[in-house]
N, C-alpha and C positions, 0 to 999 in steps of 0.2 A: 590455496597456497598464499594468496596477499592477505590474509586472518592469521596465518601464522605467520606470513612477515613481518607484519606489524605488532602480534603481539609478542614477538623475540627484543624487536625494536623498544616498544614501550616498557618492555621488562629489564633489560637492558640499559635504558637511557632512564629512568626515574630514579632509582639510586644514586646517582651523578648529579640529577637536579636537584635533589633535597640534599644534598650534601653542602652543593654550592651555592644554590637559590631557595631554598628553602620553601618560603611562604606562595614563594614568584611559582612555583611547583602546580600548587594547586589553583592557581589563578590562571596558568595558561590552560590547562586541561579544562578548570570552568570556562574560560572563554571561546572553547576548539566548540565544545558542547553547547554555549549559545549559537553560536556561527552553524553547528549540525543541523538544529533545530530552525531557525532561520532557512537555510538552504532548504529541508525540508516541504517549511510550509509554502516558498515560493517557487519551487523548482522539481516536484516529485508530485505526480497530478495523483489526484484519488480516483481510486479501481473497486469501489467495494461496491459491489452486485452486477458491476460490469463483468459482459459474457469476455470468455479470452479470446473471441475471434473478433471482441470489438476494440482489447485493447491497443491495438496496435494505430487507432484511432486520436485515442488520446497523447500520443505521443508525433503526431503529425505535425507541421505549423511552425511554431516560437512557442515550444517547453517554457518561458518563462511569463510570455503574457496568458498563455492558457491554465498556468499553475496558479498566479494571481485571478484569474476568473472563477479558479475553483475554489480559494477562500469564500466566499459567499455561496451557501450552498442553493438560494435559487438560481444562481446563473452556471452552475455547476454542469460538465462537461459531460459527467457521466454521469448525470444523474438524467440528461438527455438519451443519451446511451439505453438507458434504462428503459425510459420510457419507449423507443424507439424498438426495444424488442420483448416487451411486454412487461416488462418487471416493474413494479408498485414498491414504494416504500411507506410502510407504516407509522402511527404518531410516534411508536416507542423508536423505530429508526430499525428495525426489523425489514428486511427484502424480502419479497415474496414474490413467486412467480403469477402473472395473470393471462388464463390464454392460451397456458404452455401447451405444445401437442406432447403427446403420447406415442414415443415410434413403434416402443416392445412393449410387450405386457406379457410376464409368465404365469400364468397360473399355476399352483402348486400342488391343490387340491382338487383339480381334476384328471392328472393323470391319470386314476383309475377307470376305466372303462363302463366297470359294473358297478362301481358303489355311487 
Protein backbone atom coordinates (compact mmCIF):
# COMPACT_ATOMS: atom_id res chain seq x y z
CA UNK A 1 0.00 0.00 0.00
CA UNK A 2 2.97 2.76 0.66
CA UNK A 3 4.35 1.66 -3.26
CA UNK A 4 1.21 2.82 -4.33
CA UNK A 5 1.11 5.75 -2.13
CA UNK A 6 3.92 7.06 -3.18
CA UNK A 7 3.61 6.17 -6.68
CA UNK A 8 -0.03 8.12 -6.90
CA UNK A 9 2.08 10.90 -5.07
CA UNK A 10 5.03 11.15 -7.56
CA UNK A 11 2.64 10.76 -10.56
CA UNK A 12 0.64 13.28 -9.21
CA UNK A 13 3.16 15.93 -8.09
CA UNK A 14 5.75 15.71 -11.26
CA UNK A 15 3.71 17.45 -13.65
CA UNK A 16 3.27 20.46 -11.33
CA UNK A 17 7.24 20.37 -10.84
CA UNK A 18 8.18 20.49 -14.46
CA UNK A 19 5.58 22.89 -15.13
CA UNK A 20 6.93 25.21 -12.40
CA UNK A 21 10.60 24.10 -11.84
CA UNK A 22 11.46 22.53 -14.48
CA UNK A 23 15.20 21.69 -14.53
CA UNK A 24 14.86 21.93 -10.50
CA UNK A 25 12.59 18.48 -11.37
CA UNK A 26 15.04 16.42 -12.25
CA UNK A 27 17.73 17.49 -9.86
CA UNK A 28 15.61 16.84 -6.73
CA UNK A 29 14.82 13.24 -7.88
CA UNK A 30 18.84 12.90 -8.84
CA UNK A 31 19.58 14.05 -5.49
CA UNK A 32 16.60 11.85 -3.33
CA UNK A 33 18.57 8.83 -5.42
CA UNK A 34 22.12 10.02 -4.20
CA UNK A 35 20.99 10.32 -0.64
CA UNK A 36 18.97 6.37 -1.37
CA UNK A 37 22.15 5.15 -2.22
CA UNK A 38 24.27 6.73 0.39
CA UNK A 39 21.71 5.50 3.07
CA UNK A 40 22.10 2.30 1.50
CA UNK A 41 25.65 1.63 1.75
CA UNK A 42 25.69 2.95 5.44
CA UNK A 43 22.66 1.79 6.87
CA UNK A 44 21.28 -1.51 5.17
CA UNK A 45 23.85 -4.33 6.40
CA UNK A 46 24.68 -7.15 3.68
CA UNK A 47 22.81 -10.64 4.00
CA UNK A 48 24.13 -12.45 1.03
CA UNK A 49 24.81 -16.14 2.06
CA UNK A 50 23.70 -15.26 5.60
CA UNK A 51 21.34 -18.36 6.97
CA UNK A 52 17.86 -16.27 7.86
CA UNK A 53 17.88 -17.65 11.40
CA UNK A 54 21.26 -15.62 11.57
CA UNK A 55 19.75 -12.60 10.29
CA UNK A 56 18.30 -11.15 12.88
CA UNK A 57 22.01 -10.98 14.14
CA UNK A 58 23.01 -8.44 11.90
CA UNK A 59 20.53 -6.09 12.68
CA UNK A 60 21.45 -6.18 16.68
CA UNK A 61 23.71 -3.18 18.06
CA UNK A 62 24.13 0.40 16.15
CA UNK A 63 22.57 -0.46 12.38
CA UNK A 64 24.80 2.39 11.63
CA UNK A 65 28.34 1.54 12.91
CA UNK A 66 27.83 -2.29 11.80
CA UNK A 67 26.71 -1.11 8.23
CA UNK A 68 29.93 1.10 7.92
CA UNK A 69 31.97 -2.11 9.15
CA UNK A 70 30.28 -4.01 6.42
CA UNK A 71 31.76 -1.63 3.63
CA UNK A 72 35.07 -3.49 3.79
CA UNK A 73 34.30 -6.86 3.08
CA UNK A 74 37.04 -8.32 5.42
CA UNK A 75 35.71 -6.93 8.51
CA UNK A 76 32.21 -7.88 7.24
CA UNK A 77 29.50 -9.10 9.55
CA UNK A 78 28.13 -11.61 7.62
CA UNK A 79 30.69 -12.74 6.18
CA UNK A 80 31.56 -13.95 9.95
CA UNK A 81 28.06 -15.33 9.88
CA UNK A 82 29.18 -17.36 7.34
CA UNK A 83 31.86 -18.68 8.35
CA UNK A 84 30.38 -19.35 11.74
CA UNK A 85 27.90 -21.83 10.16
CA UNK A 86 29.78 -23.33 7.58
CA UNK A 87 29.57 -21.41 4.33
CA UNK A 88 32.92 -20.56 2.15
CA UNK A 89 32.84 -17.90 -0.24
CA UNK A 90 34.63 -18.42 -3.54
CA UNK A 91 37.38 -16.10 -5.59
CA UNK A 92 34.39 -15.52 -8.10
CA UNK A 93 32.21 -14.35 -4.85
CA UNK A 94 29.97 -17.51 -5.39
CA UNK A 95 28.68 -19.04 -1.47
CA UNK A 96 28.97 -22.47 -1.10
CA UNK A 97 27.95 -24.44 1.54
CA UNK A 98 30.87 -26.53 3.60
CA UNK A 99 29.99 -29.30 6.04
CA UNK A 100 26.37 -28.90 5.49
CA UNK A 101 24.35 -32.00 7.07
CA UNK A 102 22.09 -33.91 5.20
CA UNK A 103 18.63 -34.25 7.36
CA UNK A 104 16.39 -35.97 4.20
CA UNK A 105 17.56 -37.77 1.45
CA UNK A 106 14.74 -39.36 -0.90
CA UNK A 107 15.67 -41.81 -3.11
CA UNK A 108 13.55 -42.07 -6.28
CA UNK A 109 14.98 -44.99 -7.72
CA UNK A 110 14.49 -47.36 -5.32
CA UNK A 111 11.09 -47.65 -4.55
CA UNK A 112 10.96 -50.62 -6.38
CA UNK A 113 11.30 -53.52 -4.30
CA UNK A 114 12.26 -55.94 -7.23
CA UNK A 115 14.12 -54.09 -9.72
Amino acid sequence: MTQWLFNFVIAKITPIMLADITYGTFLLFGSLCLVMGVWTVFCVPETKGVRLESIGELFEGSIIKGCVQDTWPARSRARKLREMDGVAEEEDGDVVRKGARVEYVENAGSSRSGA
